[in-house]
C-alpha positions in Angstrom: 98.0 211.4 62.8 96.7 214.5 61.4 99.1 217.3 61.4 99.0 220.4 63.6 98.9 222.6 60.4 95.7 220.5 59.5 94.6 220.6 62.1 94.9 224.4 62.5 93.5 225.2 59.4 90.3 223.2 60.2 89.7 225.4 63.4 90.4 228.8 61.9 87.8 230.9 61.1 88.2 234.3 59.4 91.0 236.7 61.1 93.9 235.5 64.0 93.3 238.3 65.8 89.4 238.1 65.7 88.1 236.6 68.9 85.7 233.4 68.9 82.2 232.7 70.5 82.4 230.5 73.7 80.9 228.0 71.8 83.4 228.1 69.0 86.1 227.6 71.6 85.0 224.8 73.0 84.8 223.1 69.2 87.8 223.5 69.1 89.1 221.3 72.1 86.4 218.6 71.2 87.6 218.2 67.8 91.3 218.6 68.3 91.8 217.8 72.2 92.5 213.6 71.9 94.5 214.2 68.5 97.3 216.3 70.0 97.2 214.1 73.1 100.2 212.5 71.9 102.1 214.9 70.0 105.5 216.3 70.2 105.3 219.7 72.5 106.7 221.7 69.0 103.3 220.4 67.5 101.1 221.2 70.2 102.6 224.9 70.5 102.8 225.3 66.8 99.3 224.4 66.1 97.8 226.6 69.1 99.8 229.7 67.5 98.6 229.1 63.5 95.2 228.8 65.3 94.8 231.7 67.7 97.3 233.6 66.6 97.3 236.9 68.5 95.0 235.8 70.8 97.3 232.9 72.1 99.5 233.4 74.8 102.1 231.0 76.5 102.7 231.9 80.3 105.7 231.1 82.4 106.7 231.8 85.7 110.3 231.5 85.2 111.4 228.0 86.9 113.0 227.2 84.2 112.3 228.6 80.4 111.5 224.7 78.8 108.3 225.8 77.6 109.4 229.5 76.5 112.6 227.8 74.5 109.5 224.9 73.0 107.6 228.0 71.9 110.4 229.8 70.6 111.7 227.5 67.9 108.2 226.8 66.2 106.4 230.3 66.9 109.1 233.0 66.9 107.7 236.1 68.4 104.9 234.4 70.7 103.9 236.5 73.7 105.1 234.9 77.0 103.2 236.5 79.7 105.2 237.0 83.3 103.4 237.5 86.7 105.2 239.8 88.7 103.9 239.5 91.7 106.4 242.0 93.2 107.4 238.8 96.0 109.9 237.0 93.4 113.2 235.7 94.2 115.7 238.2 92.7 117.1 235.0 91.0 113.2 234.8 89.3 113.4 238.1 88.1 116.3 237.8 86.5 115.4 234.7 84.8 112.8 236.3 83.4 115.4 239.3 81.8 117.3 236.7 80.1 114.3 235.0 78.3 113.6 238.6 77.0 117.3 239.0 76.1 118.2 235.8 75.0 115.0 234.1 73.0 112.8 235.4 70.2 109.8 236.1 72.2 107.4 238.9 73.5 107.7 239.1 77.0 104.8 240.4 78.5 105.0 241.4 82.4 102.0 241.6 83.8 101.7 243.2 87.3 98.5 243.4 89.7 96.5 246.2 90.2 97.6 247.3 94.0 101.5 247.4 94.6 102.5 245.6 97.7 102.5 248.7 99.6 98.9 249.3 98.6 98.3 246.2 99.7 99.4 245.8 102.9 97.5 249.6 103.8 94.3 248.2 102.6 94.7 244.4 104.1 97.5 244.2 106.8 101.3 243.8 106.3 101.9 240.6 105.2 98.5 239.4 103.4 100.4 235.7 102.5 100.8 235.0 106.3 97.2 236.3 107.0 95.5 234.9 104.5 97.7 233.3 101.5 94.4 232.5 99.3 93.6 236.6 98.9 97.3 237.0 98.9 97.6 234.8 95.3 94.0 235.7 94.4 95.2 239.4 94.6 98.5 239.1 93.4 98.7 236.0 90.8 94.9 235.0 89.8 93.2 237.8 89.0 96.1 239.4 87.0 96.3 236.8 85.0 92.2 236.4 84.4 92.1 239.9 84.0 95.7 239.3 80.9 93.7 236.2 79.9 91.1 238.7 78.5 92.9 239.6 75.5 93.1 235.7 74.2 91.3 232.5 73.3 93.8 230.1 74.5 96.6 229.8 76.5 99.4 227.4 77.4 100.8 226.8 80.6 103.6 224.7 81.4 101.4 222.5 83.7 103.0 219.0 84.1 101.2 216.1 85.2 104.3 214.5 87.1 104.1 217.5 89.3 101.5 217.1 91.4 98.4 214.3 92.1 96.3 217.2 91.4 97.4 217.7 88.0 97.5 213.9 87.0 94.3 214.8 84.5 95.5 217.8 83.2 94.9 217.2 79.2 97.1 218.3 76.3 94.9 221.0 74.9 91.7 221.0 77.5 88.8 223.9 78.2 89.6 225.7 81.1 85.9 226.0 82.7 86.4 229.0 85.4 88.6 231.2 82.5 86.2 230.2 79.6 89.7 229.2 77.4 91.2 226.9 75.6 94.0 225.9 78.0 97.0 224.5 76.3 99.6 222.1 78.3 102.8 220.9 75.8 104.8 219.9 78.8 101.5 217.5 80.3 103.0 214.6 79.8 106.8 214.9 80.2 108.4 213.5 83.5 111.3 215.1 85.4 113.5 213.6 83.0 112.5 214.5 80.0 112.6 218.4 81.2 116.5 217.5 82.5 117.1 215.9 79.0 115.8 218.6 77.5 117.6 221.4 79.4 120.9 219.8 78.7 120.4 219.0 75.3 119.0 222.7 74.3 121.3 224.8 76.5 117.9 225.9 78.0 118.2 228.7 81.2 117.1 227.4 84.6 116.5 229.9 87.5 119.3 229.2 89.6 117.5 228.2 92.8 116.7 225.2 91.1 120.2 224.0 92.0 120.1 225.7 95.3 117.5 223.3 97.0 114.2 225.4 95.3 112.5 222.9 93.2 109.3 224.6 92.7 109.5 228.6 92.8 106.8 230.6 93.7 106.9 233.9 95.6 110.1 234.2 98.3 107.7 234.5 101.8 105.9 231.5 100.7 108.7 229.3 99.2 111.3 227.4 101.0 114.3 225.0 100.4 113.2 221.2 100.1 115.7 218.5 101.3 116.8 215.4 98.6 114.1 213.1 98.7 111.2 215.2 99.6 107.9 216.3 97.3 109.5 218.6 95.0 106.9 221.4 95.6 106.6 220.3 99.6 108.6 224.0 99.5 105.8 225.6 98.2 103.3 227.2 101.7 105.4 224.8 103.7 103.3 223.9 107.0 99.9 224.6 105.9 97.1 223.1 103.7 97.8 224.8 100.6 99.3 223.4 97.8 98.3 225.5 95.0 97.7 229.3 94.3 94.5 229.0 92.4 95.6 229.5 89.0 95.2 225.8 87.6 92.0 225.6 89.7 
């Protein structure tokens, strides 16, 4: 298999922090997309950071820091961005602090535009029982479109064993609606290999993983999910929406 170093050097093109055309972008993915389908997670992060450089980001919302940790070890210093949505668990929060404090990383928190006080005068109190869709447009999507600016690619710790919607999701893939390379390590890892991995590495968790939170969004629209259920069946429990719109 070619090597991510290789592989980097084919797609760079003058300066790491110099952006690239749309259509330079998308040469990428074809070119590079099916050969890292199958590599190691370290690979796939280290050859998205010799190619983008400053203008790759790695995002996390602080479930657990796998992907953070990945990055860490093979791209010391990459920027992991953090949507504070200003709903988090305290727990999430916190999580997030001890990335900053503990890993050799840029944490970026990224915040939206109104606070949730601004919100609620211009929309209603309580936007995510109104209408949840605004609610993450406002407070998680267009933050992180509006981040997403600054780079050429992303990764996202996007599994496919998470949902039926993400079963396609590839290992380095062109997100359409963003106009980015979208990067996904962790696509094809399974519950177990992220419990293997957290044990083996020492890696932090968010503690509400071990209090019954499987999947952890914002605290109004997240609730406990008893053994046996759809891990993210917690996630806008009781209505038709299962995702906030950033992978969409």
């Amino acid at each position: 298999m070619t090597t991510p170093t290789t592989l980097a050097a084919r797609a760079a093109r003058g300066s790491a922090t110099e952006g690239r055309s749309i259509e330079e972008l998308k040469d990428i993915v074809f070119q590079v997309g099916a050969e890292l389908e199958l590599a190691p997670a370290e690979d796939i992060v280290e050859w998205a950071f010799a190619t983008f450089g400053e203008r790759f980001c790695v995002t996390s919302s602080m479930g657990d820091a796998v992907l953070a940790h990945v990055a860490s070890k093979v791209a010391p210093g990459v920027k992991v961005v953090f949507l504070d949505t200003g709903y988090h668990f305290v727990e999430t929060i916190g999580t997030r602090d001890a990335v900053a404090a503990t890993m050799p990383v840029n944490l970026l928190t990224i915040t939206p535009v109104q606070s949730v006080a601004e919100q609620d005068a211009q929309y209603g109190k309580d936007l995510y029982k109104t209408d949840p869709d605004l609610c993450c447009k406002l407070r998680k999507v267009q933050p992180l479109a509006d981040t997403l600016g600054n780079y050429d690619a992303w990764a996202t710790g996007l599994r496919r064993a998470e949902t039926h919607n993400r079963v396609i999701a590839p290992v380095v893939g062109w997100d359409e609606k963003k106009q980015k390379v979208k990067v996904s390590p962790l696509a094809r890892w399974t519950d177990e290999d992220i419990e293997k991995y957290i044990v083996e590495n020492g890696v932090l968790v968010n503690p509400l993983q071990y209090d019954g939170y499987p999947s952890i969004g914002c605290w109004p629209c997240t609730s406990r999910v008893a053994p046996g259920e759809d891990a993210r069946s917690g996630r806008w429990a009781g209505t038709n929406k299962t995702e906030c719109g950033i992978h969409q």
